[in-house]
C-alpha positions as CSV (number, residue, x, y, z in Angstrom):
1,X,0.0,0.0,0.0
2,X,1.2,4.0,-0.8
3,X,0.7,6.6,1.1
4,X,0.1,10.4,0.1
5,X,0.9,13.5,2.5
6,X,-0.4,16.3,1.4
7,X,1.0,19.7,3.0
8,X,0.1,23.9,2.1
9,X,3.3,25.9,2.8
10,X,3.4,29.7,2.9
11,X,6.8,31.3,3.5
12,X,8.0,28.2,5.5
13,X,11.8,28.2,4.7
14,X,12.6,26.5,8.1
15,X,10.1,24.0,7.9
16,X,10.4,22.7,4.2
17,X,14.3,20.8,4.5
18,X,13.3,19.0,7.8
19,X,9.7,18.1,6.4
20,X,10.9,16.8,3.4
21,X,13.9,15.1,4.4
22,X,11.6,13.6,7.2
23,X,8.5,12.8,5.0
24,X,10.6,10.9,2.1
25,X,11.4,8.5,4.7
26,X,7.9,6.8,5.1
27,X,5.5,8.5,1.9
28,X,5.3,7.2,-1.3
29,X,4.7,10.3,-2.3
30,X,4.4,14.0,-1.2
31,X,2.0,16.9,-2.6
32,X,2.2,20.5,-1.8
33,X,0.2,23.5,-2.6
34,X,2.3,26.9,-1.9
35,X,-0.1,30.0,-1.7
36,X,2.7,32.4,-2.8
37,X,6.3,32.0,-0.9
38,X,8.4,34.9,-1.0
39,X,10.9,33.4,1.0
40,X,13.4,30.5,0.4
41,X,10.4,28.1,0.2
42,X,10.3,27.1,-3.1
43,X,14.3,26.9,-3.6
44,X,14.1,24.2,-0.7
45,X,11.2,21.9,-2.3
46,X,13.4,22.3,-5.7
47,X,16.7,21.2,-3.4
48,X,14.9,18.3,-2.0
49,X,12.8,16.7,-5.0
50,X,15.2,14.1,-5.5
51,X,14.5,12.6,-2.4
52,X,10.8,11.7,-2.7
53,X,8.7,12.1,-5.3
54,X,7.1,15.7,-5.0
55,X,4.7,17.6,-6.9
56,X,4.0,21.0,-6.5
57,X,1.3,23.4,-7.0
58,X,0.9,27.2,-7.0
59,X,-1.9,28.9,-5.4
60,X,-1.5,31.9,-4.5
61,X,-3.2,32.7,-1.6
62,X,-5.0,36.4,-0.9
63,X,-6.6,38.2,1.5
64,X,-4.9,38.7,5.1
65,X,-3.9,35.5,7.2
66,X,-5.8,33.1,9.4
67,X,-9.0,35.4,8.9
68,X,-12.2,34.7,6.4
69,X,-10.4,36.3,3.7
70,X,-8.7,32.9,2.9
71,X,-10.2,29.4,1.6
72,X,-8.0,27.1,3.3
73,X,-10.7,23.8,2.8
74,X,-10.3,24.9,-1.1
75,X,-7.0,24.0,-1.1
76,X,-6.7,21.4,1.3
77,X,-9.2,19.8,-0.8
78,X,-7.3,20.1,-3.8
79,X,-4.7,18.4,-2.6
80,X,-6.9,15.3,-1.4
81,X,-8.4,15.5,-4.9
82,X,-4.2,15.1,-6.5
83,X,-3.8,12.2,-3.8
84,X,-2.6,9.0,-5.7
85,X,-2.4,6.9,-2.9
86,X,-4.0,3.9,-0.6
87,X,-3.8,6.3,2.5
88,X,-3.5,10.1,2.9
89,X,-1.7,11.6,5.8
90,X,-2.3,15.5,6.1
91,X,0.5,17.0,7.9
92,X,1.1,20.3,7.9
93,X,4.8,21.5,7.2
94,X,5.5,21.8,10.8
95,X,4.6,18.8,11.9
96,X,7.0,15.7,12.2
97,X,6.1,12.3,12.9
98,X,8.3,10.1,15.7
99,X,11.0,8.5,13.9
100,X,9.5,4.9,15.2
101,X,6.5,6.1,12.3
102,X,8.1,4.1,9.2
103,X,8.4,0.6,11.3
104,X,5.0,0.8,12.1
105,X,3.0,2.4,9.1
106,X,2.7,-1.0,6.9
107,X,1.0,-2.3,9.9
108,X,-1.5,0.5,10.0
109,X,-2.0,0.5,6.3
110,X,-3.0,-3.1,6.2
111,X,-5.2,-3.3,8.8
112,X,-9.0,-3.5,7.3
113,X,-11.0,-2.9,10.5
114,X,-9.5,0.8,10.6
115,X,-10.4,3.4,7.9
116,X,-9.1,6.3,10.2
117,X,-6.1,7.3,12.5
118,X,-5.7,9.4,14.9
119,X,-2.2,10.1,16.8
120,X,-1.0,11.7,19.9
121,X,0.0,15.6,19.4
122,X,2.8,17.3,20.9
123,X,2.7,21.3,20.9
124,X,6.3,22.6,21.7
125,X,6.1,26.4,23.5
126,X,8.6,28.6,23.1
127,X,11.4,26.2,22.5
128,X,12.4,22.9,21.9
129,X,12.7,21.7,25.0
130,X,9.4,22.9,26.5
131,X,5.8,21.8,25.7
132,X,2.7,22.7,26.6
133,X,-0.4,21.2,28.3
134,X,-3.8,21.0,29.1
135,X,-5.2,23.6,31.6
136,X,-8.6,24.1,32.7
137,X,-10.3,26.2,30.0
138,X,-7.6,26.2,27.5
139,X,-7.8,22.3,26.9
140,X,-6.5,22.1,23.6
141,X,-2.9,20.9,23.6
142,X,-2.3,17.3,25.3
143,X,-5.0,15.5,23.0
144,X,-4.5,13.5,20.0
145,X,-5.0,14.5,16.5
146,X,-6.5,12.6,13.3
147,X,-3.9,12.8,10.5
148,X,-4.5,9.8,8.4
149,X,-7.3,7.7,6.4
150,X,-8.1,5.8,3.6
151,X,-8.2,7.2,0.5
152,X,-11.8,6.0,-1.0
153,X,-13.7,6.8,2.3
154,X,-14.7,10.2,0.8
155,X,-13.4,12.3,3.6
156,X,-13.2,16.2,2.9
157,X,-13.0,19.0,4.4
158,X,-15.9,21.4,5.6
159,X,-16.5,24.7,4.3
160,X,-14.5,26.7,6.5
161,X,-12.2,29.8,5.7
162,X,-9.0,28.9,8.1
163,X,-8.4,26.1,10.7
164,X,-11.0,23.9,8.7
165,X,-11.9,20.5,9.7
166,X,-12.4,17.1,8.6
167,X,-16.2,15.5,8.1
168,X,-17.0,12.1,6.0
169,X,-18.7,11.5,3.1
170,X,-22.2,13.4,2.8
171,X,-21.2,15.4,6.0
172,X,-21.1,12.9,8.8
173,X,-19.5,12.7,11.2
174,X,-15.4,12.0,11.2
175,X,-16.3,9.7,14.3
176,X,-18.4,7.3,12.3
177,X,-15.6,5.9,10.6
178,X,-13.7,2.6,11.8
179,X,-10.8,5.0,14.4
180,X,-7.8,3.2,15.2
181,X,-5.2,5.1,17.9
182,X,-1.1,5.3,17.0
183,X,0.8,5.7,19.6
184,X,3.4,7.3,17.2
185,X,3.7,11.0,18.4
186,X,3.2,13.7,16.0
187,X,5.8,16.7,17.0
188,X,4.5,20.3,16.6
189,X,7.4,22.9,16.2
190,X,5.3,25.9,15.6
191,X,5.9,27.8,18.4
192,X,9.6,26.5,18.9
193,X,11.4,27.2,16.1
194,X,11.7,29.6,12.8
195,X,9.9,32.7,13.2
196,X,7.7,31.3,16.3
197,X,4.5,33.7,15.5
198,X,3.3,34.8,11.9
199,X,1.6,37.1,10.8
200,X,-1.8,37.7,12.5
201,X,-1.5,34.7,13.8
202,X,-1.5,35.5,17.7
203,X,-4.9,33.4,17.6
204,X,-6.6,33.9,21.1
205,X,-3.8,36.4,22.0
206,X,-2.1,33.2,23.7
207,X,1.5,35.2,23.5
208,X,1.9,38.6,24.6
209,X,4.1,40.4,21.4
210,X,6.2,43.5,23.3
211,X,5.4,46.4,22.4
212,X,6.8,48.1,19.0
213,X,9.1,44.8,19.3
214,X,7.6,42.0,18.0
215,X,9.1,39.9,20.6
216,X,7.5,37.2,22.1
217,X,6.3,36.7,26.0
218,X,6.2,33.0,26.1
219,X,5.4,33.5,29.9
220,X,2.3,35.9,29.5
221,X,0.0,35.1,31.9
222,X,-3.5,34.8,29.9
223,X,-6.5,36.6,31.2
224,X,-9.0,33.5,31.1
225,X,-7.1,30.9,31.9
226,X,-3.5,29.5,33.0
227,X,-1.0,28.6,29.9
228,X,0.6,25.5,31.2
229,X,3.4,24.0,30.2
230,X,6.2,21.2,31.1
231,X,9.4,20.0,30.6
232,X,10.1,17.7,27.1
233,X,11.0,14.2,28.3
234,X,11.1,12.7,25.1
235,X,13.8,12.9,22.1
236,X,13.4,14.9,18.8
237,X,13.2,13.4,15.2
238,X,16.8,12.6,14.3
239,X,16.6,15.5,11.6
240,X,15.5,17.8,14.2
241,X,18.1,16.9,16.8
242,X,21.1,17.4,13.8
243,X,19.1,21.1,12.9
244,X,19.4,21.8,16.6
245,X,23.0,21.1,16.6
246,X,24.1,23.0,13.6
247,X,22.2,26.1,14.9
248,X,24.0,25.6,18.5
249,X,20.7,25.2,20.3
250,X,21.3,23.4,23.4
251,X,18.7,22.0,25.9
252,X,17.8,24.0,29.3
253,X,20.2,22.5,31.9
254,X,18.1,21.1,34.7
């Protein structure tokens, strides 16, 4: 069996040579729409296509970020729609999977009693080395995340403008389909490396930007509820762990 992962990038120079060199290991294939890089983006994917086969699509994307001037569910859907593969794994450019991912995926693939997976989601906070957690109110960071499914289930994605969401076929429910658990963790580097926060994208105003400085506050204390967090006690992707090398990023000493 193949699998597809399908990925939109915007400006995501930092992301794109771990991704890739990540991805190739376990996809049979990989499919990206970018919405208009200005960056070193698109030099990156042209770098890296030897090492998985990767096909790339413009789209340029308009209107201002993360608000209802974009059409993210267009172009996530487009992507399913170029999907040649069994499965389809969306995962967005900075996202990796757990290094254990490639022993375990034929297993996953061939299993007939699951049409769905979803896998446990790790949200790094203001570095590498720190995560963050559930709190009460804000209880949206220690959950897991559905990432991958067969291809001829007829999952899309809704209608929505940013931050869309999966549904099945004639707009049931994601939970009615066969669910099978991973215990493969899915990395999130968002908020630990690169540029940390984009553009308008201090959603919920969960990081306090300093004044005229654009500097992040990773330790802003939110007015509705407590932004908890905890030390990392497990061990990066090995392409991470070489990036944080090269750069001279060392963990917190204890």
């Amino acid at each position: 069996m193949k699998l597809s992962v399908i990925v939109p990038v915007l400006n995501e120079e930092t992301f794109v040579p771990l991704y890739i060199e990540s991805v190739s290991r376990f996809a049979n294939e990989i499919i990206i729409v970018d919405g208009g890089s200005t960056d070193g983006t698109l030099k990156h994917i042209e770098r890296l296509q030897n090492l998985c086969s990767i096909r790339l699509f413009r789209f340029q994307q308009i209107g201002m970020p993360y608000t209802e001037d974009w059409n993210e569910s267009l172009v996530r859907n487009f992507l399913i729609d170029q999907a040649q593969g069994d499965w389809i794994m969306n995962l967005d450019i900075d996202e990796l999977m757990d290094d254990r991912f490639k022993e375990v995926l034929p297993q996953l693939m061939s299993n007939n009693e699951v049409d769905i997976y979803q896998f446990p989601f790790v949200n790094f906070w203001g570095d590498p080395w720190t995560i963050r957690i559930n709190s009460p109110g804000d209880e949206r960071w220690s959950n897991d995340i559905t990432r991958m499914w067969r291809a001829n289930k007829g999952i899309r994605y809704r209608d929505e403008k940013h931050h869309c969401t999966l549904e099945a076929a004639e707009g049931q429910s994601i939970w009615s389909i066969p669910r099978g658990r991973s215990d493969v963790f899915i990395y999130h580097y968002h908020y630990a490396l690169g540029r940390k926060i984009k553009f308008n994208d201090n959603r919920r105003r969960d990081v306090n930007l300093l004044e005229n400085e654009g500097i992040p506050d990773w330790s802003y204390k939110h007015s509705e509820y407590e932004i908890a967090t905890a030390p990392f006690q497990g061990q990066h992707p090995e392409v991470v762990r070489r990036y944080l090398k090269a750069i001279g990023f060392e963990p917190h000493s204890n």
